[in-house]
C-alpha positions in Angstrom: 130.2 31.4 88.5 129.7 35.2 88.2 126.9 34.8 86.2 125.3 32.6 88.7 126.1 35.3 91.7 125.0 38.3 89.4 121.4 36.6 88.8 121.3 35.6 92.2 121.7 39.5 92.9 119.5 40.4 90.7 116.8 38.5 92.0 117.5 39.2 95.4 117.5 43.4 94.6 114.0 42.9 92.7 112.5 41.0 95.4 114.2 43.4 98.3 112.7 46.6 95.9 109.2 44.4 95.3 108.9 44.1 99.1 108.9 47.9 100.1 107.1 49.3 97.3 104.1 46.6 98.0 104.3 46.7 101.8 105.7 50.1 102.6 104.2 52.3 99.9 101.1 50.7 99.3 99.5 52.8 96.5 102.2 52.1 94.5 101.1 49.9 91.6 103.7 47.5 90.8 104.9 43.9 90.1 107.6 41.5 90.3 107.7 41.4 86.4 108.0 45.0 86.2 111.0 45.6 88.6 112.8 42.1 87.1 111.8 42.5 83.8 112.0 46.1 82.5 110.9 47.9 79.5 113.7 46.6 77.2 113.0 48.6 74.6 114.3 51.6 76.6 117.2 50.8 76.8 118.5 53.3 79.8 115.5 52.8 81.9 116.4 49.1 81.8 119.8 49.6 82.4 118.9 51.8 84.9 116.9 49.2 86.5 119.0 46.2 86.4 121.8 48.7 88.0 119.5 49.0 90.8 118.8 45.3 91.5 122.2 44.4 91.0 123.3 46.4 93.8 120.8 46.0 96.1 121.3 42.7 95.5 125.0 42.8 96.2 124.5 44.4 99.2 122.3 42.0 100.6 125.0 39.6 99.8 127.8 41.2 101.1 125.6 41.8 104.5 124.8 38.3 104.7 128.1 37.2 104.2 129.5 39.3 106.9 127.1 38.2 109.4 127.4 34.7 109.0 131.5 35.6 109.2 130.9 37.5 112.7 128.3 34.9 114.0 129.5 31.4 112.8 
C-alpha cells in the first residue's frame, strides 16, 4: 500500500512540476521523461529529483484529502 501511494505521489509531483515549467516558463526545454525519469547514473541529482516529486506529490495529496474532509 505505500508503494502504491508513494508512486501515485510521484507521478502526481512530476506532472504538477511538468505543468509549470511547460505552461508557466515556456522556454524551458523539458519533458515528462526527464522530470520522472532522471539521470540515474547521478545518483544525487536523481535523488534529488525523486525528493522533489515525492513531495510535491504528497502535498497534493494531503490538500486533496483535506478538501474533500471540509467539503463532503
Amino acid at each position: 500500500m505505500q508503494s502504491i501511494i508513494s508512486a501515485i505521489a510521484l507521478h502526481i509531483g512530476a506532472g504538477m512540476r511538468y505543468f509549470f515549467l511547460r505552461i508557466v516558463c515556456r522556454r524551458k526545454d523539458v519533458s515528462y521523461k526527464k522530470l520522472y525519469n532522471s539521470d540515474k547514473k547521478d545518483p544525487l541529482a536523481y535523488n534529488d529529483n525523486a525528493f522533489a516529486n515525492g513531495c510535491l506529490g504528497m502535498i497534493v495529496i494531503a490538500v486533496l484529502i483535506l478538501l474533500m474532509v471540509k467539503y463532503l
